[in-house]
Every structure is written in structure tokens, then in C-alpha cells.
C-alpha positions as CSV (number, residue, x, y, z in Angstrom):
1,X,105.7,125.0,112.6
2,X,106.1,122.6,110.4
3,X,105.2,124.4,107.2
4,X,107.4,127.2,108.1
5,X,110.2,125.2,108.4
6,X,109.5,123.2,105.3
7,X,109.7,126.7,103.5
8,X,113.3,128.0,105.2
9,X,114.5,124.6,103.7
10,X,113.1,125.9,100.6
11,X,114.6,128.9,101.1
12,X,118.2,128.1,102.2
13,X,118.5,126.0,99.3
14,X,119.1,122.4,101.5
15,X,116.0,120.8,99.5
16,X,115.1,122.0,95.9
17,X,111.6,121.2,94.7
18,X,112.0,122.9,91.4
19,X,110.4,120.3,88.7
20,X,113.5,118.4,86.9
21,X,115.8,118.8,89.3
22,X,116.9,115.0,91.2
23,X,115.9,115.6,95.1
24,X,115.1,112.6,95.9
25,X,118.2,111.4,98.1
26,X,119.4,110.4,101.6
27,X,119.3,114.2,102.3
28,X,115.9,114.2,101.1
29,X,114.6,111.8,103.0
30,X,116.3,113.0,106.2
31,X,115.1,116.9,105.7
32,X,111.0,115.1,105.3
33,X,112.1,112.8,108.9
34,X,113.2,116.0,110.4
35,X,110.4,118.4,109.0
36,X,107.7,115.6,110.6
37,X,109.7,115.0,113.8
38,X,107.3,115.7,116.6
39,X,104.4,116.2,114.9
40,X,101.3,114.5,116.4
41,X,100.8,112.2,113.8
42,X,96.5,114.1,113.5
43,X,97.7,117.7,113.4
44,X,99.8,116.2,110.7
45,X,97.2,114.4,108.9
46,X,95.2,118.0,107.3
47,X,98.6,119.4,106.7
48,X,98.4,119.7,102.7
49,X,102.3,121.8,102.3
50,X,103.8,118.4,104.4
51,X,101.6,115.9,102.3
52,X,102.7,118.2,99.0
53,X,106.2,117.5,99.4
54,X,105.5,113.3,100.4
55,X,103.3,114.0,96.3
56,X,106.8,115.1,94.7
57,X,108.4,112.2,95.4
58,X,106.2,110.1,92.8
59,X,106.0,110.3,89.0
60,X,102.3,109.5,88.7
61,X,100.3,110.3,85.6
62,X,98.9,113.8,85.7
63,X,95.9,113.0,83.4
64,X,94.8,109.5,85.3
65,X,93.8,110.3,89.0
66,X,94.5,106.7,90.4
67,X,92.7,105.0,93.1
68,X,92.9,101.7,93.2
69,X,96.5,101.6,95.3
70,X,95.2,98.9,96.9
71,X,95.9,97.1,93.8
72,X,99.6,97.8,93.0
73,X,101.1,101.2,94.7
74,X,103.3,102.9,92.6
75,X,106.6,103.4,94.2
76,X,108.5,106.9,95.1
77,X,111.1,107.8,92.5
78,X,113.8,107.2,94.3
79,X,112.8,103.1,94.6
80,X,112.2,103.4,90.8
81,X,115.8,105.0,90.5
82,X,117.3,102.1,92.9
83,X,115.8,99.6,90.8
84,X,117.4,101.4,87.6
85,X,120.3,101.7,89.2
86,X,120.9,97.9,90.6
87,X,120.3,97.0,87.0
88,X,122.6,98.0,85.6
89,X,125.0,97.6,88.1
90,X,124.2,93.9,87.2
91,X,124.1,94.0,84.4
92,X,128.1,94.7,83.9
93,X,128.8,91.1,84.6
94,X,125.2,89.3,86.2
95,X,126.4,85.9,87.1
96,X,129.2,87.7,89.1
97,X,127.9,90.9,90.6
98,X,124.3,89.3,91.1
99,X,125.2,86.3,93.3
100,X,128.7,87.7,94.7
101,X,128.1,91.2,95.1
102,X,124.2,91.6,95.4
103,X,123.1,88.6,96.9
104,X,124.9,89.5,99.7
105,X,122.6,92.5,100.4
106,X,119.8,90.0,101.8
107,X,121.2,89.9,105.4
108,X,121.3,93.7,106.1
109,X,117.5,93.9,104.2
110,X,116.3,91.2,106.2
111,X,117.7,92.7,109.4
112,X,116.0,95.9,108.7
113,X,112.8,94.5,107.4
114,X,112.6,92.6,110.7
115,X,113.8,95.6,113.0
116,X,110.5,97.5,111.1
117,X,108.2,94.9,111.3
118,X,108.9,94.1,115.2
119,X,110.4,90.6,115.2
120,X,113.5,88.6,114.3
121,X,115.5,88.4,111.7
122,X,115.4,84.9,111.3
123,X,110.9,85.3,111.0
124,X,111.6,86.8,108.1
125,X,112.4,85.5,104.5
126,X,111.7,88.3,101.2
127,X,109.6,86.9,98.3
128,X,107.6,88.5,95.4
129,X,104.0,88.9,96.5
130,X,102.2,87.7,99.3
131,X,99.9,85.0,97.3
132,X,103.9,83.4,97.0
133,X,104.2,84.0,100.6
134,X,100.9,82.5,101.8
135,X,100.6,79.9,99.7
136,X,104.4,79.0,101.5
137,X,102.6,78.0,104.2
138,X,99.2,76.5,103.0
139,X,101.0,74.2,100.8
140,X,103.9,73.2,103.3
141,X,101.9,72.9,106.4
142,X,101.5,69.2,107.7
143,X,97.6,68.5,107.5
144,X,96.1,65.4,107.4
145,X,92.7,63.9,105.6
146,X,89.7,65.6,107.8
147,X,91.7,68.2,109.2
148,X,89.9,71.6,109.1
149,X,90.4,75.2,108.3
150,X,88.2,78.2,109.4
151,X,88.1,81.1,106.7
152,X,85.7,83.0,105.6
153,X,84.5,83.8,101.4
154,X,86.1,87.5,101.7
155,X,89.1,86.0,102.0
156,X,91.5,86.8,99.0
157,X,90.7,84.6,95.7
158,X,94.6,83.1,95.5
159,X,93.8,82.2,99.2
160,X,90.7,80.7,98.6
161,X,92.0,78.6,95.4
162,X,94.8,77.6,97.6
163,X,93.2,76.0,100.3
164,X,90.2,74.4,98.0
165,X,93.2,72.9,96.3
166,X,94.2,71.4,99.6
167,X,90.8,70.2,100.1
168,X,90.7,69.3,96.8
169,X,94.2,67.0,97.3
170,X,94.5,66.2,101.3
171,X,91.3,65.6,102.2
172,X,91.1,68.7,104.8
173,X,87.8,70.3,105.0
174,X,86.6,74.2,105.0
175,X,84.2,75.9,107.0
176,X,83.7,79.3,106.1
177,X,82.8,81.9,108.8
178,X,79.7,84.1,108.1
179,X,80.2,87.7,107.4
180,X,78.0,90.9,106.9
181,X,79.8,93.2,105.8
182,X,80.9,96.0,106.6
183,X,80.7,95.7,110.4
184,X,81.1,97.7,113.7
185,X,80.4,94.5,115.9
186,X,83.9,93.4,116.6
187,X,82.3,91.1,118.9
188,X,80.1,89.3,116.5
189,X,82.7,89.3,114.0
190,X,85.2,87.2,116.6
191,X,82.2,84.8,117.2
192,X,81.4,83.9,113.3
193,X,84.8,82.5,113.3
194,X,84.1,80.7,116.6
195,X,80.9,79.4,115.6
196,X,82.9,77.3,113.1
197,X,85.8,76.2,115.2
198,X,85.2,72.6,115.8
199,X,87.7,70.1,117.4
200,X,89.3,69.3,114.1
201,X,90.1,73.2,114.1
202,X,93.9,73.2,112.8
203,X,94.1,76.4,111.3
204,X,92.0,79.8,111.5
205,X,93.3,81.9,107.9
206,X,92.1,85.7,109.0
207,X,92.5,88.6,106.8
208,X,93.8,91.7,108.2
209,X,92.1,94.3,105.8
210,X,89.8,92.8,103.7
211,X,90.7,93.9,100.2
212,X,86.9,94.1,98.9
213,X,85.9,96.9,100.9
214,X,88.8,97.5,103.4
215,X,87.2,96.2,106.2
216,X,89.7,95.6,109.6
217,X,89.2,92.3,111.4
218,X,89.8,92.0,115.1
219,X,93.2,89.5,114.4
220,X,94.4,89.0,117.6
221,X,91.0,88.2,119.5
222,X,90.1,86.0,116.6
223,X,93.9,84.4,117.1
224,X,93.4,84.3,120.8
225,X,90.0,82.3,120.4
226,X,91.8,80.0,118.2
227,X,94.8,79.4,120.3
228,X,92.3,78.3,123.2
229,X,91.5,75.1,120.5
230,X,94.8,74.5,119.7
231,X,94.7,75.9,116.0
232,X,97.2,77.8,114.2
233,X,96.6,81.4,112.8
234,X,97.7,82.2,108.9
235,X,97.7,85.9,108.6
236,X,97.3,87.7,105.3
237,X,98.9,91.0,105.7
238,X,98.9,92.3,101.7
239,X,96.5,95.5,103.0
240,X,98.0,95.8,106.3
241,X,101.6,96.0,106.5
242,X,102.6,99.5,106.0
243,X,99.3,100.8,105.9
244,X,98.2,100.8,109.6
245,X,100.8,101.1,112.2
246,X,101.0,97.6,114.3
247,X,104.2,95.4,114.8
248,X,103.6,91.7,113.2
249,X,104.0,89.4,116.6
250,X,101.2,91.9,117.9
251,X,98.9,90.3,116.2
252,X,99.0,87.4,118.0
253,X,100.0,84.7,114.7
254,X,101.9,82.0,113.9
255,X,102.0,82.6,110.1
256,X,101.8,85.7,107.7
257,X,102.0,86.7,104.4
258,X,102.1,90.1,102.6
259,X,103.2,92.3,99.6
260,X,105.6,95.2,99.8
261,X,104.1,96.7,96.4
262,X,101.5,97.8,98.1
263,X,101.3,100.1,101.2
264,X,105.1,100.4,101.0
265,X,105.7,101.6,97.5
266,X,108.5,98.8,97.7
267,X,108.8,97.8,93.5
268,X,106.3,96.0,92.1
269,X,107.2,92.0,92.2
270,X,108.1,92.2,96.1
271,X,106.6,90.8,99.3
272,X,107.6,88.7,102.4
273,X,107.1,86.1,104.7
274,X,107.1,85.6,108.5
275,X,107.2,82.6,110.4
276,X,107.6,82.4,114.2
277,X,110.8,81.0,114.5
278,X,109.6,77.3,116.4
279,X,107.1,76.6,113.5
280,X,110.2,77.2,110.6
281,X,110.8,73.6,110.3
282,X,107.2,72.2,110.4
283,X,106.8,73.8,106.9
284,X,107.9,72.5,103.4
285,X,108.9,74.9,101.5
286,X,106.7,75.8,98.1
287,X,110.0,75.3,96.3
288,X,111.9,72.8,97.4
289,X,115.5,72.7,98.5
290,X,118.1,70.0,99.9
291,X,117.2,70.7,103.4
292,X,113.0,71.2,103.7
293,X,112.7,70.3,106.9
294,X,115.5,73.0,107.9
295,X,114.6,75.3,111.0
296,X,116.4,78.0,108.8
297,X,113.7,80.7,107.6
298,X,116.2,80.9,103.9
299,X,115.2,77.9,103.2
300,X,111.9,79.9,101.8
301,X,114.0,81.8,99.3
302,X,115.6,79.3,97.0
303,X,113.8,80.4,93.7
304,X,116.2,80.2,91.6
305,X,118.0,83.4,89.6
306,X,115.6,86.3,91.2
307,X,115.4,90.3,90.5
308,X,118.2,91.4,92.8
309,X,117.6,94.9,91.4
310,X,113.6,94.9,92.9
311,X,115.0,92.9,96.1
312,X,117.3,95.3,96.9
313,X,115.6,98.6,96.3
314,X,112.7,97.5,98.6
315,X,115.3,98.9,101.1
316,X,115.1,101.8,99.6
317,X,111.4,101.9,100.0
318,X,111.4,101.5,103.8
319,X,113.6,104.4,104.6
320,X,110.7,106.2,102.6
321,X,108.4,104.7,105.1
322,X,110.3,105.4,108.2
323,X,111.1,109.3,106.9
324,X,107.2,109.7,107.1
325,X,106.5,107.7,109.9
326,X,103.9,104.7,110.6
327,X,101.5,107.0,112.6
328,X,101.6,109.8,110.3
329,X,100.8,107.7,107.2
330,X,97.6,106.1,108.6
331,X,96.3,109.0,110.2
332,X,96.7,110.6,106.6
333,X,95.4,107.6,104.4
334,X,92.4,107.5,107.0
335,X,92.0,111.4,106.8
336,X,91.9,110.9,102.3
337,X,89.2,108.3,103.0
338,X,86.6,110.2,104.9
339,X,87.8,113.1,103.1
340,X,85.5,111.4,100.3
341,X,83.5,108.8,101.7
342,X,81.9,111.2,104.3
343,X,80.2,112.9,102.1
344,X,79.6,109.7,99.6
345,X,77.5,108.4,102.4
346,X,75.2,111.2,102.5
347,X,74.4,111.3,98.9
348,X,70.8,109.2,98.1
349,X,71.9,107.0,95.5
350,X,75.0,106.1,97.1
351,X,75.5,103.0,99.5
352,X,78.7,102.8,101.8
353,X,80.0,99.4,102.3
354,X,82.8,100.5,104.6
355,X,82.8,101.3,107.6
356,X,84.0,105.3,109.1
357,X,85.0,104.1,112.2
358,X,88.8,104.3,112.5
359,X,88.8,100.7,114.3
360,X,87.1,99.1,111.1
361,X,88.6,100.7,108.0
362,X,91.3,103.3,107.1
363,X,92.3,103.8,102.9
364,X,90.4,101.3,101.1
365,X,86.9,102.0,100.8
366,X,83.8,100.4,99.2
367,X,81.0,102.0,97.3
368,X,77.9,100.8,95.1
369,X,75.1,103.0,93.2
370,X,71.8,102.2,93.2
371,X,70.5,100.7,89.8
372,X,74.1,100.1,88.7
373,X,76.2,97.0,88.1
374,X,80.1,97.9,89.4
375,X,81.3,97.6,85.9
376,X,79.1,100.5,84.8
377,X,80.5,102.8,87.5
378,X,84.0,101.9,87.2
379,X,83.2,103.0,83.3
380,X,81.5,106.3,84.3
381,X,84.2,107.6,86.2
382,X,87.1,106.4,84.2
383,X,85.6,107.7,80.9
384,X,83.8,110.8,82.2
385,X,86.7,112.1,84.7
386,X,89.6,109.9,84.3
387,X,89.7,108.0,87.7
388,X,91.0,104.7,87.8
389,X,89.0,102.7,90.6
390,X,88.4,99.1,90.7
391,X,85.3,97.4,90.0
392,X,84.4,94.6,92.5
393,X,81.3,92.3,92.2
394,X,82.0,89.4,95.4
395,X,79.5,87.8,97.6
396,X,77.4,90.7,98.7
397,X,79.5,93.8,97.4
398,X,78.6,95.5,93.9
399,X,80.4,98.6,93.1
400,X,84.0,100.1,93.2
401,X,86.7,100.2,95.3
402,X,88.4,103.7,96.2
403,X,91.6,103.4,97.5
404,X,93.9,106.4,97.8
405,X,97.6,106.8,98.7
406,X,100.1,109.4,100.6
407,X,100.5,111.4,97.0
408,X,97.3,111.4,96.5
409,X,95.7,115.2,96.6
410,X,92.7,116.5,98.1
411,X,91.7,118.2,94.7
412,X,92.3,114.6,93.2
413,X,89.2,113.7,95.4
414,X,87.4,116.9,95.2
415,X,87.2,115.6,91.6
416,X,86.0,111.9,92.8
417,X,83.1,113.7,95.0
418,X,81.9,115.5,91.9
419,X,81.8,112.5,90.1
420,X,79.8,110.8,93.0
421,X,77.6,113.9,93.0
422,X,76.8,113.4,89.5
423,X,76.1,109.1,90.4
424,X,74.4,109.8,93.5
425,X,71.9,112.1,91.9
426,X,71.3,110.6,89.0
């Protein structure tokens, strides 16, 4: 149904696809919302015509076949024209048009931001990544010498050097929960972060989805265990948000932190911040302003002359989002990574480091090659077939992350399995 009425649009001329030809627009986005609408979001997930037309809106290279979106997602054209087009807009006069004209956009992105994400407005302040966003709250939370924080080494390296930095300054001390990863024990998971919960428990740092090998923690039991000790939860959401489909107070936090350059295609320099609304004033804010103990979640965003073009085209990046749908998009990313990794796993010289079960992973997978350090197969497939992975080399995990994105195609990975045909069996 869907690809027939995808092809009358063609056909009555309401959506062009011809190459050169500008489609990406409100009417754009509103023909791919309607063309999806009551799709069950797995009948949707194999549908390549759909997922096709989602591929047109991006201006990716057609020589590189990129996967590593888990490190910086390129965004849809129409974000990248927003960006263009704010820019100049400022550019006519800055100091007015940026700070009287533009600034004023904040409120009605913050508003829909928060509407998306399943909370309140006043959670929600926009930043640049979510290192900024994180570190927010590690730096501005009240801790005192001997205080403790449960994390675990997979944690993300700018979290990490954050809160050794804390230890390093305050005093507070870090117990790290063990992890073997990857894992289908949710249960044993939840209990390596109880096993180091102690009294002087304050806070319990949990990432979502790992970013080594894409691995999904349980949050909210882990939250829930904390909450029974009195601790706080610090969420890091830069793999999550946008990427599986889950409203932010679900989780069961007090704190969280991600990027919108990632698994929203938002522009590249753009992330946010949530606090629950009775813990605002408790935190200092990274940069300071006259008011730091203010119960007002702006106080989070004074830095200072900012890109008001990239700020305001994130909102263009959400109704992108919301045109394909939360559902639909992880059933699809999830579909692209077993697509691959299925067979990855079968092949002898291969070693899976992510889980296939939908509750553990969904894009971002994890693969090493027997006999080979993750540099050397990050080089074989970039200079033998063009595909841009990331090498990773952490704690127990020695190979490459594959991390694919809604434009990505299935011959794009057809090409990845013959390249991990060529590893496997070498």
C-alpha cells in the first residue's frame, strides 16, 4: 500500500524526486508522514521504495559508504539548507537579528523539543553536544569529600575524565561497576551496579547505549535500585535519543545529557539538557551567570554569542524525525544491523561483540577479526572498499564499530558483508 501510493505521488506530480530539483520542504515532509501513516512500524522496516525516498533527503558522498553515524550523523538537506538559510538571515545585521529576532526562536524549540521528548518545557535547556550537557551536571552538582559515584569503564571518555577530575578536585570517590560485554543478562547487569552501591552512593552515572559496541543498559531498573539508596541517576543519552523510541522521564532519572547530531540529523554542534524540574537549582551552572542558584532551567544556556543558525534548524530536524516516526526508525536502524551482523556472526574469523537481541542493541554494532588489531581492519575496509567505520580498542573490545543510519542502503551493506567475507575467511 504504501509503495503504491508513494508512486501515484510520483505520478501526480505532488512530490518530485527527479535529481536537482529542491523537494525537500514542508510538503515534503508531510507527503513521507502521510505515506507512513498506519504502517506497522516492522512491515515498514523491509520496505526499501519507503526507506529510498527517507535516502534522497541526504547529500552523502556516493564514493564513501559511511558507517560510523554513531560518531556524527550527517543531517537531511533540508537542516543543512535551514542552517544556510539562518545565516545569512543573520548575517544582514547579527547583533540585531541574532539576539532580537533569532534568539527569540528558543521558546517555541524548547516547547517542541520537550513535547518530543515527553516532559516539560522548563526540563529542558539546548546546548552543543552532550559532553557540554553532562559535564552541566557533574561539575554543578553539590558533592562533598568521600562522596561516591557508581559508573562503570564503558562509560564515555569525556564522562570518565569528568568525574576523575571531580575525584581528582572534591575528594569524591569512584567505584566502577563490572561489565562483560556484550550481555543478555539484564539481571546481572542491574546487580554489577548494585554490587558497588555503598551508603556513600550519591550518584549512579548509567549509559543508555553504550557507544563502544552499542550495548542497551536496563536504565530504569538500575535507576530504580539506586533510588532505593537515596542516589541520583545521571543519564547519558548521546546514542539513545532519537535512536530507540522511549520518552526521557521513562527512564526513571534525575539528570541527562545528549547530542542531537547524532540519531537526529539535527546540525552538527547541537545537543541538550534535561533536568527534572525540583533538582534545577541544586546545580551550578558550567558557565556561570548572575543567578546560579536559579530554579530556572535557562540559566544553563548563558554561553555567550552562540550559532543561532545550528540552534534553530535543529527544529528543522525534528519535524524530519516525527515525519518518519520513532517506531519506524528503530525498527529500521535495527533491521540495517542484523541485516549485516547476522551473517558477520556466522563467519569463523569473525567475533560479534554485540548482542542480536532487540532488548540489548539496535544500530551500533561491534565487530573484531581474529589475528587483527582494530586499526588494521578499519584500514582494510576503508582502503579496499571505501567504508568508513570506526576503529575501537577499549577495555575488552578490539575491532570496529558499524553503525548505520536511515539513508543508509541495503547494497551499501551488501558491500560491508563482502568485505567481512573477505576478513572472516582470511
Amino acid at each position: 500500500m504504501i509503495r503504491r501510493n508513494f508512486l501515484g505521488v510520483l505520478a501526480g506530480g505532488s512530490l518530485s524526486l527527479q535529481p536537482g530539483l529542491k523537494l525537500l520542504s514542508d510538503d515534503y515532509l508531510n507527503e513521507i508522514a502521510s505515506l507512513s501513516a498506519g504502517a506497522p512500524a516492522g512491515e515498514l522496516a523491509t520496505d526499501e521504495d519507503y526507506w529510498a525516498q527517507i535516502g534522497q533527503a541526504y547529500t552523502t558522498s556516493p564514493q564513501i559508504i559511511n558507517l560510523n553515524n554513531g560518531g556524527v550523523s550527517p543531517s537531511p538537506r533540508i537542516v543543512q539548507d535551514a542552517v544556510e538559510r539562518y545565516g545569512k538571515y543573520a548575517n544582514e545585521a547579527p547583533s540585531y537579528y541574532m539576539w532580537r529576532i533569532m534568539d527569540q526562536g528558543r521558546e517555541p524549540l524548547r516547547e517542541n523539543l520537550a513535547a518530543y521528548a515527553g516532559c516539560s518545557a522548563e526540563e529542558i535547556a539546548i546546548n552543543r553536544n552532550a559532553t557540554e550537557a553532562l559535564d552541566t551536571v557533574i561539575m554543578g552538582l553539590p558533592l562533598d569529600k568521600g562522596d561516591e559515584v557508581v559508573m562503570t569503564r564503558y562509560d564515555y571518555p569525556n564522562m570518565l575524565h569528568a568525574w576523575r577530575q571531580r575525584e581528582l578536585r572534591d575528594g569524591i570517590k569512584i567505584r566502577y561497576a563490572d561489565l562483560d560485554l556484550p550481555s543478555e543478562n539484564e539481571e546481572q547487569i542491574v546487580q554489577s551496579f548494585i554490587a558497588r552501591m555503598t551508603p556513600r552512593t550519591r550518584v549512579v552515572h548509567i549509559t543508555h547505549i553504550i557507544n563502544w559496541n552499542g550495548q542497551i543498559l536496563p536504565v530504569r531498573k538500575i535507576a530504580e535500585e539506586a533510588r532505593k539508596r537515596g542516589a541520583e541517576v545521571v543519564i547519558d543519552a548521546a546514542h539513545s535519543f532519537a535512536h530507540l523510541d522511549y520518552k526521557i522521564p521513562d527512564l526513571g532519572g534525575d539528570y541527562l545529557g545528549t547530542s542531537l547530531h547524532k540519531w537526529l540529523s539535527a546540525p552538527i554542534g547541537s545537543g541538550m539538557l534535561w533536568i527534572k524540574r525540583e533538582k534545577i537549582s541544586k546545580i551550578f551552572p558550567l558557565i556561570p551567570n548572575d543567578n546560579p542558584r536559579s530554579e530556572n532551567i535557562r540559566k544553563f544556556e548563558n554561553l555567550g554569542t552562540r550559532s543561532f543558525p545550528i540552534e534553530q534548524a535543529i527544529g528543522v530536524a525534528l519535524k524530519f524525525q516525527e515525519a518518519i516516526g520513532n517506531q519506524r526508525k528503530e525498527a529500521r536502524l535495527r533491521y540495517l544491523k542484523n541485516y549485516w551482523a547476522e551473517e558477520a556472526a556466522r563467519l569463523p574469523k569473525i567475533r560479534l561483540n554485540t548482542s542480536l537481541d532487540p532488548r540489548y542493541s539496535c544500530a551500533l554494532a561491534h565487530l573484531g577479526v581474529e589475528g587483527k588489531e582494530a586499526a588494521e581492519v578499519e584500514s582494510f575496509l576503508f582502503s579496499r572498499y571505501k567504508i568508513h567505520t570506526s576503529p575501537i580498542k577499549w577495555e575488552a573490545l578490539n575491532g570496529v564499530r558499524i553503525t548505520p543510519h536511515v539513508y543508509t542502503t541495503l547494497k551499501d551493506l551488501d558491500r560491508l558483508k563482502e568485505a567481512l567475507y573477505q576478513l572472516g575467511h582470511g
